[in-house]
Z-matrix of the N, CA and C atoms (Angstrom, degrees):
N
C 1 1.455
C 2 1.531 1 109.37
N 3 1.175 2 126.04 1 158.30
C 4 1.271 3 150.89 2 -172.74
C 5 1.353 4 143.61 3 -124.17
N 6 1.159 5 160.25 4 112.08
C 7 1.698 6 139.93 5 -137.86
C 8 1.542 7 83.49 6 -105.05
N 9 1.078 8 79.85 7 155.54
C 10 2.084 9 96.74 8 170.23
C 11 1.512 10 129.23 9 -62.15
N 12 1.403 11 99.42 10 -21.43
C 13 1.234 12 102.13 11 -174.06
C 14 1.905 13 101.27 12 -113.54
N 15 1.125 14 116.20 13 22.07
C 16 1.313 15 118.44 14 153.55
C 17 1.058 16 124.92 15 -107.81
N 18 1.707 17 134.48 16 25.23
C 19 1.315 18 135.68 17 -173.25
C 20 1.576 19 92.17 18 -99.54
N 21 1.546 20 105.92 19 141.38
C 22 1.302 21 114.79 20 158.35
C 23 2.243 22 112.08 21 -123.39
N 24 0.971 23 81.53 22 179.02
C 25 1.668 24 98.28 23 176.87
C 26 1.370 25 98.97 24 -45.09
N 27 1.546 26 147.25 25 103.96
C 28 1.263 27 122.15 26 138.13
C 29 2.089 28 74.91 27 143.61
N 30 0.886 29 114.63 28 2.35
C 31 1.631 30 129.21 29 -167.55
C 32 1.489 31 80.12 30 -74.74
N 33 1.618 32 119.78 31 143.36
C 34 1.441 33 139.05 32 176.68
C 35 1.579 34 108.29 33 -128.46
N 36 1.443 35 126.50 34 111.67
C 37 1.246 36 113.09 35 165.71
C 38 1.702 37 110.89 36 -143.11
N 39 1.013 38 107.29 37 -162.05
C 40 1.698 39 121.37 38 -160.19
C 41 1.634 40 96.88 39 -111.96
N 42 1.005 41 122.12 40 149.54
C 43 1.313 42 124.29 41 172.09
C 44 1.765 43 114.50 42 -164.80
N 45 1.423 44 122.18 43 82.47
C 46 1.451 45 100.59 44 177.74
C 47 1.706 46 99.27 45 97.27
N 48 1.369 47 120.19 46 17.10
C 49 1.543 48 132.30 47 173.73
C 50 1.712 49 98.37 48 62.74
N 51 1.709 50 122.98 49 27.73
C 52 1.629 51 136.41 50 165.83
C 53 1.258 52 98.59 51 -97.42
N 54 1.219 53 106.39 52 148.17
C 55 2.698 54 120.75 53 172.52
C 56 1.852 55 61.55 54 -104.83
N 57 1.666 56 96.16 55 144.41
C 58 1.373 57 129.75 56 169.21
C 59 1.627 58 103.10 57 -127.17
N 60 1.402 59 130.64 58 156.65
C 61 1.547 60 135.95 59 173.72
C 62 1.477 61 80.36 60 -126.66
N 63 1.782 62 123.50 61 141.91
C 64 1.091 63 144.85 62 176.84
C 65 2.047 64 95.93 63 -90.71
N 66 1.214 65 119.28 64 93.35
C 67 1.175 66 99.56 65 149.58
C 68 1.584 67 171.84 66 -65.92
N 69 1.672 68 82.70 67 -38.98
C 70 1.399 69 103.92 68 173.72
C 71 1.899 70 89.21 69 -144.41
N 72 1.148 71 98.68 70 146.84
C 73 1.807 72 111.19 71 158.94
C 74 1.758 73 114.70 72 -144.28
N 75 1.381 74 80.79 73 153.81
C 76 1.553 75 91.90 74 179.29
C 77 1.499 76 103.01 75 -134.20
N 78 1.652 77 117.71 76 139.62
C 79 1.197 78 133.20 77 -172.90
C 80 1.610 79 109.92 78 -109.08
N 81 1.906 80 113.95 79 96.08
C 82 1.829 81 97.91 80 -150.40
C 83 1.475 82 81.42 81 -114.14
N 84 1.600 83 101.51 82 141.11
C 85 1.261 84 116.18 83 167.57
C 86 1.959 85 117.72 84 -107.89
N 87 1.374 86 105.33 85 74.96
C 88 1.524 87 76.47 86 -171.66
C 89 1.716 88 139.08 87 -83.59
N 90 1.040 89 134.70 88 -152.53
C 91 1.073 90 135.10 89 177.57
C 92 1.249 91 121.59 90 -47.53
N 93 1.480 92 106.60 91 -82.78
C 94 1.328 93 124.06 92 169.40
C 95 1.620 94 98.02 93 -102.53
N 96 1.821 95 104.54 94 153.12
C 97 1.152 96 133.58 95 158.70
C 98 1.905 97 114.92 96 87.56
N 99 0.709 98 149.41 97 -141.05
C 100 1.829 99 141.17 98 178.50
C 101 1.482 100 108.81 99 -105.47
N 102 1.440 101 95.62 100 145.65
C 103 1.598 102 117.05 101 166.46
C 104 1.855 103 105.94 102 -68.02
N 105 1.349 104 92.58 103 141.64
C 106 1.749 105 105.60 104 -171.93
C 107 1.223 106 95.67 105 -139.98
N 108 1.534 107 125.30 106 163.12
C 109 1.219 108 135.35 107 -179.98
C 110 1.947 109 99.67 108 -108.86
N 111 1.467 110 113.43 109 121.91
C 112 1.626 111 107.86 110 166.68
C 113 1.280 112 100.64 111 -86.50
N 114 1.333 113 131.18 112 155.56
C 115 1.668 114 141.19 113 -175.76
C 116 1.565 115 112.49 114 -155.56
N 117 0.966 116 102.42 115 115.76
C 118 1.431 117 121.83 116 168.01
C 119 1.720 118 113.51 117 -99.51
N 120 1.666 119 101.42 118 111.50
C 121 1.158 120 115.65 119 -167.84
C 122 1.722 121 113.87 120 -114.65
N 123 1.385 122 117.50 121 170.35
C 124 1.554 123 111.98 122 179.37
C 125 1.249 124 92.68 123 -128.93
N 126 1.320 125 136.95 124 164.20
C 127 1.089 126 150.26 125 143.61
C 128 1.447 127 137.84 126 -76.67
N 129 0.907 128 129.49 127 108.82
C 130 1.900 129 128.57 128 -147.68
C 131 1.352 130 88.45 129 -67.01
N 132 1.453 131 127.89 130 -54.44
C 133 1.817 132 116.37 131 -171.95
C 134 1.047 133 117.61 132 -46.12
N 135 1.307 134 108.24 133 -79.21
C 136 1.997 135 124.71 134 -146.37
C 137 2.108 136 92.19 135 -95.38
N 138 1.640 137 110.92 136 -3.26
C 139 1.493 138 85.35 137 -144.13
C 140 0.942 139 155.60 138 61.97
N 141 1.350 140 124.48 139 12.80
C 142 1.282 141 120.89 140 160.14
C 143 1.815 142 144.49 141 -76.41
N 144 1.419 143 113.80 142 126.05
C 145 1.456 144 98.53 143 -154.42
C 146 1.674 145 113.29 144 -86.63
N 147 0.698 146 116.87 145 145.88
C 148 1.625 147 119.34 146 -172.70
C 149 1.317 148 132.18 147 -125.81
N 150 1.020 149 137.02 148 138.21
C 151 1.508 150 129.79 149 -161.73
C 152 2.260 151 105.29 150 -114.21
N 153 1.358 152 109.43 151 133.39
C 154 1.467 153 105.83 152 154.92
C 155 1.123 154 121.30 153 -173.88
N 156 1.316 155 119.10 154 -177.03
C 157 1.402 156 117.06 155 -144.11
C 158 1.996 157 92.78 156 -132.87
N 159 0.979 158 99.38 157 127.66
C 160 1.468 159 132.94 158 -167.10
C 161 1.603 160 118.06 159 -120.94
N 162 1.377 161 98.77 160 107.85
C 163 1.731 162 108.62 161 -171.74
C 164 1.654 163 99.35 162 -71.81
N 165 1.124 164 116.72 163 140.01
C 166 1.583 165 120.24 164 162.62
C 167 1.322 166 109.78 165 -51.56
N 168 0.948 167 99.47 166 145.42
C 169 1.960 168 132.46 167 -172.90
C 170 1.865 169 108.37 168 65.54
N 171 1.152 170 106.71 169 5.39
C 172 1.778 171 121.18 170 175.83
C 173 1.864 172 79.13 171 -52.56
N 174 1.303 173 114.89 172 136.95
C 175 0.886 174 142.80 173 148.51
C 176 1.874 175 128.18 174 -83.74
N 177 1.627 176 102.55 175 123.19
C 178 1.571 177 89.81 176 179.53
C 179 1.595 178 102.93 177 -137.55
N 180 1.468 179 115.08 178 163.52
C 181 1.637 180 106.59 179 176.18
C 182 1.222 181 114.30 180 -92.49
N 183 1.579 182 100.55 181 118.57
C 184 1.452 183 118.98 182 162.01
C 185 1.610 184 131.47 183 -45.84
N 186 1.229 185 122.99 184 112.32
C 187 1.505 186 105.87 185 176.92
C 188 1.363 187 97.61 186 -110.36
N 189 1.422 188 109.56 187 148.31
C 190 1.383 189 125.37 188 -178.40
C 191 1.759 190 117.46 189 -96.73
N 192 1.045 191 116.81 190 122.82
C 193 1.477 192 124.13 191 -169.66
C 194 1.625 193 116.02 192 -144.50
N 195 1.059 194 85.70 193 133.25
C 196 1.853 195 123.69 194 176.49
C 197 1.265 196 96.82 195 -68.50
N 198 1.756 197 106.87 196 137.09
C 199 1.677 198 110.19 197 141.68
C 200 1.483 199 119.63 198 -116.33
N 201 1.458 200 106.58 199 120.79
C 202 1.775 201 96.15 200 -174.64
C 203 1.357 202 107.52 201 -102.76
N 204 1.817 203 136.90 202 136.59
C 205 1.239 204 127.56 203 165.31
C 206 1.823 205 109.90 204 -67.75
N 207 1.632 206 115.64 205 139.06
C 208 1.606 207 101.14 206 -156.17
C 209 2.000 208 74.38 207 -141.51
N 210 0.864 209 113.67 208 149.21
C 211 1.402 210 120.60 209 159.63
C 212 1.422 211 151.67 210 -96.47
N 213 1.329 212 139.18 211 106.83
C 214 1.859 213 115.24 212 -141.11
C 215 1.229 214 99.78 213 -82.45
N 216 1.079 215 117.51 214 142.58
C 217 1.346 216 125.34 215 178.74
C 218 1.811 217 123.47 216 -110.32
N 219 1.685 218 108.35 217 -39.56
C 220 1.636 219 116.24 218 171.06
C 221 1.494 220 93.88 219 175.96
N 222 1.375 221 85.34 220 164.93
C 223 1.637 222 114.13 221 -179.55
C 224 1.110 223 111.85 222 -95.56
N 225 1.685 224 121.66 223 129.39
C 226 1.562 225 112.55 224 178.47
C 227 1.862 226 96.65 225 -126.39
N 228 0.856 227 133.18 226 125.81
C 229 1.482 228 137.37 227 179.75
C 230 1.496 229 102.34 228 57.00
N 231 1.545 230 100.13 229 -135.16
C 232 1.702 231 88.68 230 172.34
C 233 1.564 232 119.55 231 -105.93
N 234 1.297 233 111.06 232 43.62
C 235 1.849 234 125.83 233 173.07
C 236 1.612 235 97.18 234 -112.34
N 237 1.320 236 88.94 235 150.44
C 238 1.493 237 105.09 236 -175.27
C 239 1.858 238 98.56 237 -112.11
N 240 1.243 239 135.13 238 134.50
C 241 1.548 240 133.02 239 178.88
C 242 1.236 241 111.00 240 -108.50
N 243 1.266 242 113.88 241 104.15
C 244 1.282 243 109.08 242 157.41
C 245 1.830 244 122.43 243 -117.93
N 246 1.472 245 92.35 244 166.47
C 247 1.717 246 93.45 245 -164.86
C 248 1.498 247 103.80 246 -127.43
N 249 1.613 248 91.92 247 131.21
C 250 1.812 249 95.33 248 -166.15
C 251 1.618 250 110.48 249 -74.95
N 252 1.525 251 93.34 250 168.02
C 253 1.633 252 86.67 251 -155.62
C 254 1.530 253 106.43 252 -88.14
N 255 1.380 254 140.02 253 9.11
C 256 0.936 255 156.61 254 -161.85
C 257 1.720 256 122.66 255 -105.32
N 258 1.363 257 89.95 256 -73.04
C 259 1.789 258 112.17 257 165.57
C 260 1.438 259 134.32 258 -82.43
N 261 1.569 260 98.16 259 -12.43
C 262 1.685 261 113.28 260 -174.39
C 263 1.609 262 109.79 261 35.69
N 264 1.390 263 107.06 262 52.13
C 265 1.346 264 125.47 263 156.85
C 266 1.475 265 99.89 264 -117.37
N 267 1.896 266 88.36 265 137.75
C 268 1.649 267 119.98 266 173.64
C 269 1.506 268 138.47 267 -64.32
N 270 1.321 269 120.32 268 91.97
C 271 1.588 270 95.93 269 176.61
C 272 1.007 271 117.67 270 -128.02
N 273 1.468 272 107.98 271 151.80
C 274 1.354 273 118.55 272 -165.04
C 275 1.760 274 107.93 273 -85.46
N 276 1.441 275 114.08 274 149.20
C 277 1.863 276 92.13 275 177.30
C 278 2.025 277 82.61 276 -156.27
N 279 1.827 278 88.31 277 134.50
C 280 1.534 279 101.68 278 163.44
C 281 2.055 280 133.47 279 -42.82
N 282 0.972 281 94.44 280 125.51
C 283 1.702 282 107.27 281 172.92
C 284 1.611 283 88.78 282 -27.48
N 285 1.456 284 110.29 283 -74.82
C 286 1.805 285 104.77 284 -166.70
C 287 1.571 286 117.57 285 -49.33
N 288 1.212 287 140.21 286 -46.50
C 289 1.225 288 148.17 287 167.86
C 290 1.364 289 119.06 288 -45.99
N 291 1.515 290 120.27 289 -13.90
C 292 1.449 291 116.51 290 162.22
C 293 1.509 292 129.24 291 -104.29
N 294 1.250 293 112.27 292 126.17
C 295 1.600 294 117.20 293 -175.62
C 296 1.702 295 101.05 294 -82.71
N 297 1.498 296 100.20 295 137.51
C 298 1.646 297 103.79 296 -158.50
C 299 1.283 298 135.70 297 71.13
N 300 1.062 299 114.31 298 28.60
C 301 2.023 300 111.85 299 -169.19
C 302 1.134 301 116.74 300 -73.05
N 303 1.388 302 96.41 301 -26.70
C 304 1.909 303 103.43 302 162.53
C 305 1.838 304 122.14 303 -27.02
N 306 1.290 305 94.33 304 -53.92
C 307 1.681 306 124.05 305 -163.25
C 308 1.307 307 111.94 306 -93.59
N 309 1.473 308 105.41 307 -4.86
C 310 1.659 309 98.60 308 -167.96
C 311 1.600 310 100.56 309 -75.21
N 312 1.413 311 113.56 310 151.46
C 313 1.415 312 129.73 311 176.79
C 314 1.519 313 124.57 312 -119.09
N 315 0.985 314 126.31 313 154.05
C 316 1.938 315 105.37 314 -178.22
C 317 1.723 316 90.65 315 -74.66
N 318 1.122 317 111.09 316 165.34
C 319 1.142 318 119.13 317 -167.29
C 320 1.754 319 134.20 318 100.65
N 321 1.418 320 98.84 319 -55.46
C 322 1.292 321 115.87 320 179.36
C 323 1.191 322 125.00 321 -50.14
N 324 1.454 323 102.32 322 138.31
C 325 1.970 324 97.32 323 176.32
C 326 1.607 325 117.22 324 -116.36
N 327 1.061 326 99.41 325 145.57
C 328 1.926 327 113.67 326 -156.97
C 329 1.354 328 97.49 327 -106.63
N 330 1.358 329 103.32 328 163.75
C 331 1.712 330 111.69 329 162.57
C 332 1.260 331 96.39 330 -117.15
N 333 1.972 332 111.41 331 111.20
C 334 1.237 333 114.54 332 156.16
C 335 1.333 334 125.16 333 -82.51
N 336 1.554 335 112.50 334 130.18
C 337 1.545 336 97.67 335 -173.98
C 338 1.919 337 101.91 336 -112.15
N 339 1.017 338 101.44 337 145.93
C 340 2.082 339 114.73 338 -162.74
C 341 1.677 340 93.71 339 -107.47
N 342 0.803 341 135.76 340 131.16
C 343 1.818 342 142.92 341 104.80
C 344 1.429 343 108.41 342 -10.80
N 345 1.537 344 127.40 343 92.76
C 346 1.442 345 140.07 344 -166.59
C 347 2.194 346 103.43 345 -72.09
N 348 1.504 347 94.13 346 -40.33
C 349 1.399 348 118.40 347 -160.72
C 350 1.901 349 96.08 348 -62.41
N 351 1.698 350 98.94 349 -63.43
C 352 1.660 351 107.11 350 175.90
C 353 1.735 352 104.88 351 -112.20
N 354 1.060 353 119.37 352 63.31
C 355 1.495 354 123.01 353 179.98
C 356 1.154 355 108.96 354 -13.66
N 357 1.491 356 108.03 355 81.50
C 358 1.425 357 117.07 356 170.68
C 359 1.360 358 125.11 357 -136.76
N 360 1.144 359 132.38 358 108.73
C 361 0.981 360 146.73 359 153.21
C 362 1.796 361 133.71 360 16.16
N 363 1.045 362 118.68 361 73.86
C 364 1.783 363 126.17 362 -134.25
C 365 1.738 364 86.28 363 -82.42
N 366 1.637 365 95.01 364 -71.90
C 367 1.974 366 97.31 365 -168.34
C 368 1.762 367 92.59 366 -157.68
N 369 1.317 368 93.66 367 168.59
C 370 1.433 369 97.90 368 -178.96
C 371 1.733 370 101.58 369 -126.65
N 372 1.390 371 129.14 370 124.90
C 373 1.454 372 142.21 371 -163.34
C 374 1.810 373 103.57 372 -112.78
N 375 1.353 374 103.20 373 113.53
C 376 1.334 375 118.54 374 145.30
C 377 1.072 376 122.76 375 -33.40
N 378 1.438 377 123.54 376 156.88
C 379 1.820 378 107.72 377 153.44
C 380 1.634 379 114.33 378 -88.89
N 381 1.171 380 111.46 379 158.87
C 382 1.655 381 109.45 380 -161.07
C 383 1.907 382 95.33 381 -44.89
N 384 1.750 383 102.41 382 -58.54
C 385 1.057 384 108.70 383 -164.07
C 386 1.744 385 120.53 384 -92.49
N 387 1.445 386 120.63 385 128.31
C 388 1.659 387 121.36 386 -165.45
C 389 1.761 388 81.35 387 -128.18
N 390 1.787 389 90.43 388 135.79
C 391 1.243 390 108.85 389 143.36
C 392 1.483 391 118.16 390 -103.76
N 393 1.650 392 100.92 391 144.15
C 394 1.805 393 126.13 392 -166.83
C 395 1.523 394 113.68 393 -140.79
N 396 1.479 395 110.04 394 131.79
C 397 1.166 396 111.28 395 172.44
C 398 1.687 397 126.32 396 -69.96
N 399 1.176 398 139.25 397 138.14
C 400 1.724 399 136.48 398 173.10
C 401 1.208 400 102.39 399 -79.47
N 402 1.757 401 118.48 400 103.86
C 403 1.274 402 116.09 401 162.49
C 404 1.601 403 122.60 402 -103.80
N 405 1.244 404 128.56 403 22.18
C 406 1.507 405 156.07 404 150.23
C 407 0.986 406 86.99 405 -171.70
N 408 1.854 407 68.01 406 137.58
C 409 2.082 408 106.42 407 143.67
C 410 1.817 409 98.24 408 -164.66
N 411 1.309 410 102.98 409 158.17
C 412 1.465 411 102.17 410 174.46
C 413 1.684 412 119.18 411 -72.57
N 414 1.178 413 123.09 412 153.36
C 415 1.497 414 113.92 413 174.77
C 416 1.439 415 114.86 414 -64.51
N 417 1.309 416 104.59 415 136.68
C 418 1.337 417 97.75 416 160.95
C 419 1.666 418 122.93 417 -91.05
N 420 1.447 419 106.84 418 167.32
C 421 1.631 420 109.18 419 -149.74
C 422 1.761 421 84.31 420 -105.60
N 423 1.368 422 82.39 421 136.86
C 424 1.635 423 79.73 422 169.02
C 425 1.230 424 152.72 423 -93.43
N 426 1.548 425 146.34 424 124.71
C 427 1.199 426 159.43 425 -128.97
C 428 1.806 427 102.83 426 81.72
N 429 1.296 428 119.72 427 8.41
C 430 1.490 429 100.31 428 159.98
C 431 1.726 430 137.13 429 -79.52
N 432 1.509 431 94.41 430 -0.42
C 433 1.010 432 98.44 431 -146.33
C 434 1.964 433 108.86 432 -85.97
N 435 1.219 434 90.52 433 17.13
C 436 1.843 435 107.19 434 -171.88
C 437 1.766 436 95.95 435 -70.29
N 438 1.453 437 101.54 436 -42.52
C 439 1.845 438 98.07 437 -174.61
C 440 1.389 439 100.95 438 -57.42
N 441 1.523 440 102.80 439 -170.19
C 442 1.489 441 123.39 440 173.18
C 443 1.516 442 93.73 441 -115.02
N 444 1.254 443 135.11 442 65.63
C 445 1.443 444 143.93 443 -163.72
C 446 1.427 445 105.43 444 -115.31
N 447 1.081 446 105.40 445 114.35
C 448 1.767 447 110.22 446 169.71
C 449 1.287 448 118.26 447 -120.02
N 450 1.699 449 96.98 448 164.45
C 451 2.168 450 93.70 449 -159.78
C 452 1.670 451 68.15 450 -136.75
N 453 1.935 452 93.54 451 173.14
C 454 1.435 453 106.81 452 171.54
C 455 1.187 454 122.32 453 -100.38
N 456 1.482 455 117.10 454 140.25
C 457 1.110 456 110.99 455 161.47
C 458 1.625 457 135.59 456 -152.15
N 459 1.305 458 133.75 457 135.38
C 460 1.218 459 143.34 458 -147.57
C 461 1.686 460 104.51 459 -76.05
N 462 1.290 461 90.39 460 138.64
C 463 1.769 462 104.51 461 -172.09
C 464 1.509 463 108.04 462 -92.10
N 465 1.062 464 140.74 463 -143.11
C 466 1.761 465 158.30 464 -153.36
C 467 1.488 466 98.85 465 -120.37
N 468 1.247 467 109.56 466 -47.33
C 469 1.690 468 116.46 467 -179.03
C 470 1.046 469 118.56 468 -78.33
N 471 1.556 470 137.99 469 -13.59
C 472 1.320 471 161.71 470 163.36
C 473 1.761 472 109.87 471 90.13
N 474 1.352 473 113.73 472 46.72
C 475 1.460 474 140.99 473 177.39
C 476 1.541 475 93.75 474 -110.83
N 477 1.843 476 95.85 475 124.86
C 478 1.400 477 103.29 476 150.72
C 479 1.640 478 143.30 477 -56.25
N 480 0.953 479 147.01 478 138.10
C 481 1.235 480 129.40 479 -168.37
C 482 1.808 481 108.19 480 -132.91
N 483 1.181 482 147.32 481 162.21
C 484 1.935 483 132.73 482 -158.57
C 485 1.799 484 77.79 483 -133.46
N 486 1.195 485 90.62 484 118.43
C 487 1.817 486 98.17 485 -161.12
C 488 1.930 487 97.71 486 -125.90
N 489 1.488 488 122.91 487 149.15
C 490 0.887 489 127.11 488 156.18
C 491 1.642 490 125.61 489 -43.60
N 492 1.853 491 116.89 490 133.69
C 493 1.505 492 96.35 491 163.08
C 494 1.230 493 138.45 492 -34.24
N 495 1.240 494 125.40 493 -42.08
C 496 1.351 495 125.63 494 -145.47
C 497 1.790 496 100.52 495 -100.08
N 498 1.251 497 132.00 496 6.89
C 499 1.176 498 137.74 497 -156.60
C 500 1.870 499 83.75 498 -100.71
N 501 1.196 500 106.49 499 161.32
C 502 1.416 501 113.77 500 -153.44
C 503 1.732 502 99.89 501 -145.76
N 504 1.857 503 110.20 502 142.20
C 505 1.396 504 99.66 503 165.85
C 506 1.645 505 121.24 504 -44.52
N 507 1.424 506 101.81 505 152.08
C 508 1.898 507 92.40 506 166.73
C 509 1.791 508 107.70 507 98.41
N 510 1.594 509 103.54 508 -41.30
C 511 1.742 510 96.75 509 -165.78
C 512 1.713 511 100.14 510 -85.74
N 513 1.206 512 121.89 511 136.77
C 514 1.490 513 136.67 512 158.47
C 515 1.708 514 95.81 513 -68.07
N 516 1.961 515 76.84 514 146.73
C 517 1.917 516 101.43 515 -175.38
C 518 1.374 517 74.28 516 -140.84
N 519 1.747 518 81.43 517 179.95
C 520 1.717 519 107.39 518 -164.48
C 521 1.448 520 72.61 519 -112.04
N 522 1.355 521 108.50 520 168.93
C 523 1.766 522 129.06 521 170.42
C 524 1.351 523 125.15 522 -151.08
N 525 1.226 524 142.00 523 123.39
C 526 1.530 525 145.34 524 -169.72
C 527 1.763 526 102.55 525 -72.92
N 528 1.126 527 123.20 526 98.39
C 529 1.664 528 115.50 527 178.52
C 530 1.205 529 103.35 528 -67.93
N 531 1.129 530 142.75 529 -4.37
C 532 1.508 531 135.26 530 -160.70
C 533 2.071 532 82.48 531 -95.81
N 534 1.166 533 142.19 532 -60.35
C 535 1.337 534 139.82 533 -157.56
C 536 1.552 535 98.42 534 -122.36
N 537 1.295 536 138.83 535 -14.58
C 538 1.353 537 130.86 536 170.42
C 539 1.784 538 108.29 537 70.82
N 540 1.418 539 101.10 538 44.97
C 541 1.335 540 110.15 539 169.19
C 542 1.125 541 102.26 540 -124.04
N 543 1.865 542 109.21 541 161.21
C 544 1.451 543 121.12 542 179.28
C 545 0.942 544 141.96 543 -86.80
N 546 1.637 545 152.39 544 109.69
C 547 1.187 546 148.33 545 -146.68
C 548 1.415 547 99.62 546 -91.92
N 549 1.220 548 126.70 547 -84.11
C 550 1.317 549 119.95 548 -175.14
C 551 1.583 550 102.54 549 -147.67
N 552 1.368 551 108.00 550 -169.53
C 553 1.557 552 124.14 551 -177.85
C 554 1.330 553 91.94 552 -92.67
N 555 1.777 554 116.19 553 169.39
C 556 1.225 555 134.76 554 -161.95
C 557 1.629 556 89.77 555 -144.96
N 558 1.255 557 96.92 556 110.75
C 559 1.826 558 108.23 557 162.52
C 560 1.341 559 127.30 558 -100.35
């Protein structure tokens, strides 16, 4: 078990027989009446993010979890295989269980994180930031490029991406896997 006001960002617990990921917390002291913890949580299944409010010394169950670096290797039906970088043993893990699958590339290495208690397999995490090649996009016309105007265009993984005019078939961008927006160009 765990007190409420010891959860940080990345905090995993049980709630209601649900694995929760602690995203964001806030530690509020107000004026009048008791300090409470606000928590913004995700849900390891469906993803869904959730918000609540947690009295200090509220007790919750801690689950304990692993992060392993694992490497993707190919897609076989709808499992994704990757092989850890350690043991070069294979595992297979569901389309839903990965954050970013959009972006995933062969090659790439994930942070799988496990259920220590029933070694199980929680989610598999991108890194925030992926570089991707532009294999379409329409040209952009020139002198448009004064707006803040973005067009679409399709990456290596075959994910859309809302890209600057002036970005061109052929050039690699950076990309946020967490929202699948574009950070910048890559020179």
């Amino acid at each position: 078990m765990i007190n409420a006001q010891d959860v940080k960002n990345g905090t995993c617990f049980r709630e209601n027989g649900r694995l929760y990921f602690v995203i964001e917390f806030l530690h509020v002291k107000p004026g009048k009446g008791n300090t409470f913890m606000r928590v913004k949580y995700k849900d390891v299944i469906d993803g869904r993010v959730l918000e609540k409010r947690f009295n200090i010394g509220e007790k919750l169950e801690d689950v304990r979890v692993e992060r392993h670096q694992y490497q993707y290797i190919y897609k076989e039906d709808d499992s994704y295989i990757f092989m850890d970088q350690e043991t070069y043993e294979q595992v297979p893990i569901e389309k839903n269980k990965i954050i970013g699958v959009d972006f995933l590339k062969e090659g790439f290495v994930v942070d799988v994180v496990f259920d220590t208690s029933t070694d199980t397999i929680l989610l598999a995490e991108l890194p925030v930031k992926v570089e991707l090649q532009i294999t379409y996009t329409e040209p952009g016309i020139k002198g448009d490029t004064a707006t803040n105007t973005l067009k679409p265009a399709t990456v290596e993984t075959g994910a859309e991406v809302r890209v600057p005019l002036f970005i061109e078939n052929g050039e690699t961008i950076r990309v946020d896997t967490r929202d699948g927006s574009y950070i910048e160009r890559v020179r």
